[in-house]
C-alpha positions as CSV (number, residue, x, y, z in Angstrom):
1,X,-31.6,146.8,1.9
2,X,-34.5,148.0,-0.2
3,X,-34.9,149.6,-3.4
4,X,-37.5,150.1,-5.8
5,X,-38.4,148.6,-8.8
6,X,-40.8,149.4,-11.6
7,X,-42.9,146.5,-12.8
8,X,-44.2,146.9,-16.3
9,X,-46.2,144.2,-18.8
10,X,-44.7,144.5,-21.9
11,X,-47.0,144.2,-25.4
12,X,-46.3,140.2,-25.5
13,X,-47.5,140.1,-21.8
14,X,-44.5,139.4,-19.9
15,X,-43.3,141.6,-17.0
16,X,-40.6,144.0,-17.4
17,X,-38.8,144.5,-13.9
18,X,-36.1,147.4,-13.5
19,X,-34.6,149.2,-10.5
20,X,-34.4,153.0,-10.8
21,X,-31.7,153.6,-8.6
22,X,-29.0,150.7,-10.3
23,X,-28.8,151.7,-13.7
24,X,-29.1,148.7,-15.8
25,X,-30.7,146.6,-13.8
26,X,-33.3,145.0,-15.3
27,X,-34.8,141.7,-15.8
28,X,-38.4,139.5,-16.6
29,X,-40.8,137.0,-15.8
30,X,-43.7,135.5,-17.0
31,X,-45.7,136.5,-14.0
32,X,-45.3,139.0,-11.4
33,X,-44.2,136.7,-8.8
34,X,-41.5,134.9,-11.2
35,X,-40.3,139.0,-12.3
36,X,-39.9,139.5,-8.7
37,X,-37.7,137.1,-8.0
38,X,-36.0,137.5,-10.5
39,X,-35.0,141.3,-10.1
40,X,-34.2,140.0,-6.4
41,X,-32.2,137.9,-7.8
42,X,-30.2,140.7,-10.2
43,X,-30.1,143.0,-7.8
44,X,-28.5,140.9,-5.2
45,X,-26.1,140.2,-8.5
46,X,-25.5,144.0,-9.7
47,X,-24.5,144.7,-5.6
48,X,-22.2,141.7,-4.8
49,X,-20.3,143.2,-8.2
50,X,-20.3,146.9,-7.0
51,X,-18.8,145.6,-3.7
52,X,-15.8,143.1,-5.8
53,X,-15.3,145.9,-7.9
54,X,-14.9,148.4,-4.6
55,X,-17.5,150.4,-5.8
56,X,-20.0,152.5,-3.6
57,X,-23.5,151.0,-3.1
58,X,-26.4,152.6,-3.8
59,X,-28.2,153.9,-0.1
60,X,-31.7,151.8,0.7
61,X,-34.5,153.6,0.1
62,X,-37.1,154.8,2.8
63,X,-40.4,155.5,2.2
64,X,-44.2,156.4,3.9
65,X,-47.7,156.0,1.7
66,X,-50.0,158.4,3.1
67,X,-53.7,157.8,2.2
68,X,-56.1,160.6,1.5
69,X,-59.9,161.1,1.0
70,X,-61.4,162.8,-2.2
């Protein structure tokens, strides 16, 4: 599944990580790469407890980039 996450660098310089589409999932790294993981991590987490809890899972996302000339 894929969903998309916002990466943000916070004021102290670490990177803020949260998922738009699973409210409340959120989490942090020192670097990119270690933020990465570790919203990988939580959202594999936040899903495996919609699915005990027999809640619905949030659909995958799709998407195209389309590149234009100025």
């Amino acid at each position: 599944m894929k969903y998309r996450i916002i990466i943000e660098q916070d004021e102290d310089g670490v990177f803020v990580t949260e998922v738009p589409s699973l409210p409340g999932c959120v989490s942090q790294g020192k670097t990119r790469k270690e933020a990465i993981l570790n919203i990988r991590e939580a959202i594999e987490l936040y899903l495996e407890s919609l699915a005990a809890h027999g809640e619905p899972i949030p659909p995958s996302i799709s998407e195209e980039i389309i590149e234009v000339e100025l």
